[in-house]
Phi, psi and omega in degrees: 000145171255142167246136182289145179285001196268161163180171182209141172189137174215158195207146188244106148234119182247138139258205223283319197264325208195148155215150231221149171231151152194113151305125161253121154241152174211152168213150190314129132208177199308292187243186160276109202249135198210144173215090184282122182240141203186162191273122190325323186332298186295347178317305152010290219269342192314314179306287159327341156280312160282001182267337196271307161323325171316329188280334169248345180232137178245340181226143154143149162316061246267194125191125189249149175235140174199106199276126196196137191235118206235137161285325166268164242259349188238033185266345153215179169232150187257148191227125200288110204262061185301018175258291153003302177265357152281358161303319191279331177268345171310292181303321205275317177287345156301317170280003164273330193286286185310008167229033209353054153311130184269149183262124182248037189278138174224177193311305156013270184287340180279357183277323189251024148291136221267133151098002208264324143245148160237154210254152205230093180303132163270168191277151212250101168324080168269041169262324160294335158297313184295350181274320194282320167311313213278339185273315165320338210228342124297320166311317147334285272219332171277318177309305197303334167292306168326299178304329197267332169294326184289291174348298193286316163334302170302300167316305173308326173287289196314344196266325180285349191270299166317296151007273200315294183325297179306336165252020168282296219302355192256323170287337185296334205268283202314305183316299186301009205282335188263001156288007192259344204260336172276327170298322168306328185286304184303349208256338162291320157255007159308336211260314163312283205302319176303324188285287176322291151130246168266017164305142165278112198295150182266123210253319167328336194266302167342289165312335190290308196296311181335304179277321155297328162296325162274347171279314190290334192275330177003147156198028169320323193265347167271339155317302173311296177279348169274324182302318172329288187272352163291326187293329187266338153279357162273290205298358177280282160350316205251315138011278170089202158106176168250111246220346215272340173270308161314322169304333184294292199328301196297297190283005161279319204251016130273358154258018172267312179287358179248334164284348155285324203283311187285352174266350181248346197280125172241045141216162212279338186274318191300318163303311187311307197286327171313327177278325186295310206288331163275356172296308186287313185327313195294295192286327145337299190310289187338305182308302181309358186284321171252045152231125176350000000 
């Protein structure tokens, strides 16, 4: 099977203490670029996450989202600085005295003094925040796989199809190739017999312009090798595997062989099926842009 690199997968896991979301999106690009966005809390957990995606994606513009909500209830502590606030009340009574001031400090103003509480994350199990993250962020990553296989499935029809299309228009170039080298020859010496008249065509010399014309239009070998290669890209296709670079590789050197075939063709229908066949390449190539 192939997978397309566009792909979508989200996952949900709550227990009794904490619930965790996680969106996986991707779109095509050349290696794999992944970027996880998640509440600081979870910054912990970035490696370990992304070493676990690895295990399912292999190519693409990745963007993972992840949400997380903790239910209990013991989750900071608030912490009280009594040095602090007697620093603070020190001070405040000094200044009464040097501004002969009645000192009116009450518990009150000295709680909204900065740092005198403070709120105190307690420290966090994480092996247990990590059993539950990891099943969200597996589940995600199996849907998201799901999708990209269905993607790719889809994709994989279009492309064989085109493929078969693409070997119409490479047999039609072949067949005709050797009426365009008999009609040069008939149309050559009709054109001698108009110059001469009843002068005797010299058939040594004929043959000769014949066998040059036919050596320069040749394209056996660019026949050969673009039929080589839609065949060994359906069989890549059919295959499966993550096959999307190699596939880039194939459909650059069947568009050398239609750009050859189309630089050598000296007739107007063989250009016509040639431009078509770099019409499909091209669009063969795009598809293949996405797949894993």
């Amino acid at each position: 099977m192939i997978k397309s690199m566009t792909g979508f997968g989200r996952c949900e896991y709550a227990d009794s203490n904490r619930r965790f979301a996680v969106e996986i999106k991707s779109v095509n690009h050349r290696y794999l670029d992944m970027t996880v966005k998640m509440p600081k809390k979870l910054n912990f957990f970035e490696a370990t996450i992304r070493n676990e995606l690895k295990n399912y994606i292999q190519r693409g513009k990745v963007d993972v989202f992840i949400t997380y909500e903790d239910f209990t209830d013991n989750s900071a502590s608030v912490k009280y600085n009594k040095e602090l606030a007697g620093e603070y009340l020190k001070y405040l009574k000094q200044m009464a005295e040097d501004f002969e001031l009645d000192c009116d400090v009450r518990v009150s103003t000295l709680s909204r003094l900065p740092e005198v509480f403070d709120m105190e994350e307690l420290e966090i199990d994480e092996e247990e925040i990590w059993s539950g993250l990891k099943k969200a962020v597996c589940g995600a990553a199996e849907k998201f796989v799901e999708f990209r296989i269905k993607e790719g499935e889809n994709l994989k029809n279009d492309l064989i199809s085109k493929l078969d299309g693409m070997l119409e228009h490479v047999k039609y170039i072949k067949d005709r190739a050797p009426g365009i080298i008999e009609e040069y020859k008939e149309g050559l010496k009709a054109k001698i017999a108009e110059m001469l008249g009843d002068t005797k065509v010299d058939e040594a010399r004929l043959l000769t312009e014949v066998t040059i014309f036919a050596d320069r239009v040749c394209i056996d070998e660019e026949i050969v090798r673009l039929t080589s290669h839609i065949e060994a890209t359906k069989k890549a296709l059919i295959d499966g595997g993550s096959i999307g670079r190699k596939l880039d590789f194939i459909a650059q050197e069947m568009n050398r062989e239609a750009n050859t075939m189309l630089s050598k063709a000296n007739d107007l229908a063989t250009s016509d099926h040639a431009i078509e066949l770099k019409t499909e390449i091209e669009k063969v190539r795009e598809q293949i842009q996405n797949i894993e």
